[in-house]
C-alpha positions as CSV (number, residue, x, y, z in Angstrom):
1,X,101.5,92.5,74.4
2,X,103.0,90.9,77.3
3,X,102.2,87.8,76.0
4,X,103.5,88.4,72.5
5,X,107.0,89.2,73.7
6,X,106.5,85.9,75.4
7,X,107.0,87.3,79.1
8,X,103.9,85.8,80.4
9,X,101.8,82.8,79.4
10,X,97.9,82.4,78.7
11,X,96.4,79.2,78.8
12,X,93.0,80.8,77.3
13,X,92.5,83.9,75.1
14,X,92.5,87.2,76.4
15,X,88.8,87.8,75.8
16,X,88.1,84.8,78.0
17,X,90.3,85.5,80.5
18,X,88.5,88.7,81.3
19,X,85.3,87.6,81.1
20,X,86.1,84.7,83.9
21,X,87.9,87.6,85.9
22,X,85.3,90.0,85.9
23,X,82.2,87.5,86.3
24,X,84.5,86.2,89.4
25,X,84.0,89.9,90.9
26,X,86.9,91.6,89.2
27,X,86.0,95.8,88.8
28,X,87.0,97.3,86.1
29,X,88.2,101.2,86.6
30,X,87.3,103.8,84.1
31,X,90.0,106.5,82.8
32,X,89.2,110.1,82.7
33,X,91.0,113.1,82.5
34,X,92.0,113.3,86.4
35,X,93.7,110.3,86.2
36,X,95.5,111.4,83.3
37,X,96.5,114.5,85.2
38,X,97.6,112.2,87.9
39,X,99.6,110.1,85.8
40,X,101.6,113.1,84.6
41,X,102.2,114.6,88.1
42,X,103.5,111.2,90.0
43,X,106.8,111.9,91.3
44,X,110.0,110.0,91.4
45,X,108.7,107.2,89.0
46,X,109.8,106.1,85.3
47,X,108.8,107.4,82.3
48,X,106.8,105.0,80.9
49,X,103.3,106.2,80.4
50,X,101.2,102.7,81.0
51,X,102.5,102.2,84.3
52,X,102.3,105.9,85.2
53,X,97.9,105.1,84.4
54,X,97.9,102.2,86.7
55,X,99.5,103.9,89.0
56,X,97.3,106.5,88.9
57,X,94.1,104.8,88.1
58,X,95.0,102.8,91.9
59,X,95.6,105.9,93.9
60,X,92.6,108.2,92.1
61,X,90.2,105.3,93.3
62,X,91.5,104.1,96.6
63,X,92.1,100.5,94.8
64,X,95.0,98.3,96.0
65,X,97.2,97.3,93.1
66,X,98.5,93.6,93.0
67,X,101.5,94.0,90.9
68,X,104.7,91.4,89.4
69,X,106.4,94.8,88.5
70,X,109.3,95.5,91.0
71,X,109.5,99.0,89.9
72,X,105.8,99.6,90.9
73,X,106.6,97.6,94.0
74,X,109.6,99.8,94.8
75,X,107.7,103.5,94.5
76,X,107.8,105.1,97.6
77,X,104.9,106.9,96.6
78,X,101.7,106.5,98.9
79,X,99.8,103.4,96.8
80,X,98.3,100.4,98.7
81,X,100.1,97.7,96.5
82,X,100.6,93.9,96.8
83,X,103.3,91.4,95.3
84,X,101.5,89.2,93.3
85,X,104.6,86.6,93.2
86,X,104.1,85.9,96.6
């Protein structure tokens, strides 16, 4: 979707791009229902309901989040996050 409203860029489909990332070591995290609840109860964060479930998904499995998002970056909530500008 991102790349639709032309806000990033891929150089190779999506499909491959996922398949390099995860044969690379990349984990993917399941939902469930506890993350949902999660999602739902983070405080002090916006309304939209995708960030709020990788938010969520992060903290619910200990996972450090490497993030261009400034508004994820900005949460004081407890989530081990990295800039991935930098």
């Amino acid at each position: 979707m991102l790349a639709a409203k032309r806000r990033i860029v891929m150089k190779m489909p999506l499909d491959s791009w996922r398949r390099d990332f995860l044969g690379s070591g990349l984990i993917e995290i399941p939902l469930d229902g506890q993350v949902g609840i999660a999602a739902v109860e983070l405080s002090d964060f916006h309304a939209d309901p995708a960030d709020r479930i990788i938010i969520a998904s992060a903290i619910h499995n200990g996972a450090a989040l490497l993030t261009a998002d400034q508004g994820m970056l900005d949460w004081p909530g407890p989530l081990d996050r990295h800039d991935a500008r930098v």
